[in-house]
Residue, then its C-alpha position, 0 to 999 in steps of 0.5 A: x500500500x505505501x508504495x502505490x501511494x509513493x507511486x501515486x504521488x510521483x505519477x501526480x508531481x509529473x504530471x504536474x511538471x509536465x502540465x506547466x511546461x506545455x505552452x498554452x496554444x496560440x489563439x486569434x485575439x488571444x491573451x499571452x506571448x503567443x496570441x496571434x494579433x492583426x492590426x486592426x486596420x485590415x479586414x479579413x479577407x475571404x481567402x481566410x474564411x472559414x479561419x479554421x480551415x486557412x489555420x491548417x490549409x494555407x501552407x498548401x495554398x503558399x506552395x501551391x503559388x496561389x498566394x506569396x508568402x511576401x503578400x502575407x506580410x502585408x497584414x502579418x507582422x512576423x513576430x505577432x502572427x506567425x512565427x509564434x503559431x509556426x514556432x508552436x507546431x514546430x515548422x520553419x519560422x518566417x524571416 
């Protein structure tokens, strides 16, 4: 019984460690050093609707030659909108 609570306690104080290292997901609007702001001087434009669907579809559309990867940065500072969301699912960040 004393070691099931001994492996008990360990098993919460990983899970506890590991809980407080994973970054909160970059979110639109969001709050913290990963949230994805946009100026508010620009309107979204239709390419992006429905956003769920540009969130995962737009390196498709970027490859295609669609759309340059420069005429994103029209709207998008590097910093504040896409290296923070590129950086937390670990593909190559934007310079």
């Amino acid at each position: 019984m004393k070691r099931f609570l001994i492996l008990m306690l360990l098993c919460i104080t990983v899970i506890m460690l590991v809980a407080g290292c994973v970054p909160e997901k970059p979110v639109k609007d969001g709050k913290g050093e990963l949230a994805v702001t946009i100026d508010r001087e620009f309107t979204t434009p239709a390419t992006h609707s429905p956003l769920e669907w540009w969130q995962t579809h737009h390196p498709t559309v970027i490859n295609s030659g669609d759309i340059k990867e420069q005429d994103c940065l029209y709207c998008h500072q590097v910093d504040r909108s896409c290296n923070n969301c590129h950086g937390y699912v670990g593909v190559r960040k934007i310079k």
